[in-house]
Residue, then its C-alpha position, 0 to 999 in steps of 0.5 A: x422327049x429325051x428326059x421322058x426315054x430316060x425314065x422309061x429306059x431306067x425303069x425298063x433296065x431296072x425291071x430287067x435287072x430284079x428280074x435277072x436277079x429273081x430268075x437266077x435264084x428261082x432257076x431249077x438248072x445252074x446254067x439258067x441261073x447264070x444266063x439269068x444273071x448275064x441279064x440282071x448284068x447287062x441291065x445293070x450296065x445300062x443302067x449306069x450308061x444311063x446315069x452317065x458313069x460309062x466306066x462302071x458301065x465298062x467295067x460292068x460288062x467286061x468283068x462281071x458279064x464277061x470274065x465272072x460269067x465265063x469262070x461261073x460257066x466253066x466251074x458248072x461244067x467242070x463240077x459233077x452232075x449230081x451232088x449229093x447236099x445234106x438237107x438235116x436242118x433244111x427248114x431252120x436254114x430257111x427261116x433263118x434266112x428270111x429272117x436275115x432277108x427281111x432284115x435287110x429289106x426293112x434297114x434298106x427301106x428305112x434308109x432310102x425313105x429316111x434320108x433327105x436325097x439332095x437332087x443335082x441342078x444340072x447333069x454332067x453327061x461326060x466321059x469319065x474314062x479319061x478323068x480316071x485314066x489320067x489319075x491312075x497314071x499321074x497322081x495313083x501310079x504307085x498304088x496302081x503299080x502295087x495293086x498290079x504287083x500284088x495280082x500277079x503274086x496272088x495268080x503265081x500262088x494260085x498256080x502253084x497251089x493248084x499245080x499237081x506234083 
């Protein structure tokens, strides 16, 4: 029963997701977009609940539908109402990015049927977190320290960059 919940529950999130995705780019209003992809976010969330990697569904929620939505909303009210695009080359535009879409979408079709997907025995259902949280302070201390270190240079320089004299 439970492994018929997770199939119907995999597919609903991914229908949810591609659904978000073709919302956000179909959407006529910036802010629809980004309410759209909130959902392909969370739904990608799910997802990976479901697969059992609850610190990417973490991550997923607290930086992407949480922080890059709340800058994306802010950049959109912030900007101007009417901007003005210059639309000379329109449909060569359009064409070349078909062509780079379908591209991909042959490469990535071709990869997914051509590879021979090995299925696990057994599933692993555990946390993670403390796994993860246990080797970023024990083994990676210092390429933690260093990546923190270089966050905070990388906000000081933003700041100055955008501060007004």
């Amino acid at each position: 029963m439970t492994e018929i919940f997770s199939t119907i529950a995999f597919y609903t999130f991914g229908i949810l997701a591609v659904g978000g995705a073709v919302g956000m780019i179909s959407a006529r209003r910036l802010v629809h977009g980004a309410l759209f992809l909130v959902l392909s976010f969370l739904s990608v969330a799910a997802i990976y609940l479901l697969a059992g990697a609850d610190f990417l569904a973490g991550v997923q929620l607290l930086i992407y539908a949480g922080a890059i939505m709340i800058l994306m909303l802010f950049a959109i009210m912030l900007t101007p109402g009417q901007i003005e695009v210059a639309r000379p080359g329109q449909r060569k535009q359009r064409l070349g990015a078909a062509l780079v879409a379908v591209s991909f979408l042959v490469v990535a079709v071709y990869s997914l049927l051509g590879t021979d997907w090995p299925l696990a025995q057994t599933l692993a259902y555990r946390p993670t977190t403390e796994t993860i949280g246990e080797l970023l302070l024990s083994g990676y201390v210092l390429p933690f320290e260093l990546a923190s270190v270089l966050l905070l240079a990388a906000m000081v320089g933003a700041i100055l960059v955008a501060r007004e004299d």
